[in-house]
C-alpha positions as CSV (number, residue, x, y, z in Angstrom):
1,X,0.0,0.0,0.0
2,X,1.4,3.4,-1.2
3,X,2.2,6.3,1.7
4,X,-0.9,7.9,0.2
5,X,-3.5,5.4,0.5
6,X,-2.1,4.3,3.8
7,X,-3.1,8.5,5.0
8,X,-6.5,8.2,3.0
9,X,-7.7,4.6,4.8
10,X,-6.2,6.1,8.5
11,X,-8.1,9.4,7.6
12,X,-11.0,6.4,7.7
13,X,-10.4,5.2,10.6
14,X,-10.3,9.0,12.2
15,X,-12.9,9.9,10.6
16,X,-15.4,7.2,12.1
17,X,-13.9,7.2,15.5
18,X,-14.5,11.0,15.7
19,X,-18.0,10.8,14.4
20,X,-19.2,8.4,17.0
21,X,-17.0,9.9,19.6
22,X,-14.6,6.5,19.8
23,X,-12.3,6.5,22.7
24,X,-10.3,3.5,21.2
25,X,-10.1,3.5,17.6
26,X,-11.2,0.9,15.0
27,X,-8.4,0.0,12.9
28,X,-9.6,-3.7,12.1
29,X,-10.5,-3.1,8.5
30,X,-7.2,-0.9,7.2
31,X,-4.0,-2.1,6.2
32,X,-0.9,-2.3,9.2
33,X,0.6,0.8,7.9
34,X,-2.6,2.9,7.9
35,X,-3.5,1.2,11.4
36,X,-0.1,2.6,12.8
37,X,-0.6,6.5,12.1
38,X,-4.4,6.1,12.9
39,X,-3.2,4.9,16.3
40,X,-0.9,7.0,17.1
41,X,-3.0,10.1,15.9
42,X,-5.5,8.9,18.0
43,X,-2.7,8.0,20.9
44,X,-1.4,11.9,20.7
45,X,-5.0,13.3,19.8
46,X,-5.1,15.8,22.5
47,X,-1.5,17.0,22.2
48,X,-2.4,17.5,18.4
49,X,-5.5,19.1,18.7
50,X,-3.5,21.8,21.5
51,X,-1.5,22.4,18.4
52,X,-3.4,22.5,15.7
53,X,-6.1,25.2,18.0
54,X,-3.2,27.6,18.4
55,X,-2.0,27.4,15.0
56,X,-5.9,28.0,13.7
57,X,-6.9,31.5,15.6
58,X,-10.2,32.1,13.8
59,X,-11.8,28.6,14.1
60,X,-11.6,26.6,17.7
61,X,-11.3,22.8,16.5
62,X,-14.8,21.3,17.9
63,X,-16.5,24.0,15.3
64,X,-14.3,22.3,12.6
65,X,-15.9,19.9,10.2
66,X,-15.1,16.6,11.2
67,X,-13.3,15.9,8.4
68,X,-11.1,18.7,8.1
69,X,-10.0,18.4,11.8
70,X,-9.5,14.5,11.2
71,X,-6.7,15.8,8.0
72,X,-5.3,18.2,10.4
73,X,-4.6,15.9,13.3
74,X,-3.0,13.4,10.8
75,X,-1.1,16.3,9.3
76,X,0.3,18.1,12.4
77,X,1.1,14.2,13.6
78,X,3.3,14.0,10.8
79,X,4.8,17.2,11.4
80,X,5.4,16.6,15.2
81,X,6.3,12.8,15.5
82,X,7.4,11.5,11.9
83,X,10.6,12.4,9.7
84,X,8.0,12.9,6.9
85,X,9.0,16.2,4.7
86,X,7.1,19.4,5.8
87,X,6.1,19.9,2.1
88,X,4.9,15.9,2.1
89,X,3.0,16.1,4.7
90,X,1.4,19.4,3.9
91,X,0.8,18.9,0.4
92,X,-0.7,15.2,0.9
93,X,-3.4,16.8,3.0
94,X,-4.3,19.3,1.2
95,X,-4.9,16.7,-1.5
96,X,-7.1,15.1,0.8
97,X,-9.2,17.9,2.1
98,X,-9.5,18.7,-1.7
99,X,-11.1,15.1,-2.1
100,X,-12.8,15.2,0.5
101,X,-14.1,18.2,2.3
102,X,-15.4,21.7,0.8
103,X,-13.8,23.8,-1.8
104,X,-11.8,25.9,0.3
105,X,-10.8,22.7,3.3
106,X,-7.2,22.7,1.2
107,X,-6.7,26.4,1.5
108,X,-7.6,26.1,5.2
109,X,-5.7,23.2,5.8
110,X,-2.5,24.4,3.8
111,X,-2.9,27.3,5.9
112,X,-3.1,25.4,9.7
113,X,-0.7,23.1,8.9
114,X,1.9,26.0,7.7
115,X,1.4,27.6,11.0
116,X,1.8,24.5,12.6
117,X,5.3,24.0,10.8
118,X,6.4,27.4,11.5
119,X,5.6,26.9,15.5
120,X,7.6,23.7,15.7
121,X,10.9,25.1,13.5
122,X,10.2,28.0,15.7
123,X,10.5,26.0,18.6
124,X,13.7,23.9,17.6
125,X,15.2,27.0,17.4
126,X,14.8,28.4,20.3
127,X,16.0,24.8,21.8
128,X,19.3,25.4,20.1
């Protein structure tokens, strides 16, 4: 299974466990690879979601659709606790807001997940 499908069935799995409010996810029907990041999303959710509402400063992340806050938290996981490139990760959910959520989710979702990239180089250099 390619990188991209793995992200599209783990955005699944997010997906439904959000929607009905899941405190363990369901990861039986998704490949090993897409079961690993929707675990750990869902392992780190509240971490991400602390991120993801202070890089967003006009929307607070309950008022997000579900879908849309389900691409973020897989993004800024990515950003945080992978070695994936910035421009991978940002570009590869962008691609899935466009799929998937309204016509201007990839704007908004570039636009988060840029923030959230600049907040974390920010902070490795301030660590230096």
């Amino acid at each position: 299974m390619t990188a991209d499908a793995s992200r599209d069935a783990a955005l699944g799995a997010l997906y439904s466990a959000d929607t009905r409010s899941m405190d363990v996810i369901d990861v039986t029907k998704v490949s090993q690879r897409s079961a690993a990041i929707a675990e750990n999303v869902w392992e780190h959710r509240e971490a991400i979601d602390a991120v993801i509402s202070a890089a967003s400063t006009r929307w607070r992340i309950e008022r997000m659709p579900v879908v849309d806050r389900n691409i973020l938290r897989l993004g800024t996981y990515e950003l945080l606790f992978t070695d994936v490139p910035v421009g991978v990760a940002i570009s590869q959910c962008v691609e899935l807001a466009k799929e998937y959520s309204t016509a201007n989710s990839g704007s908004f979702v570039n636009g988060v997940l840029s923030a959230v990239a600049e907040q974390r180089d920010a902070e490795a250099s301030s660590s230096d």
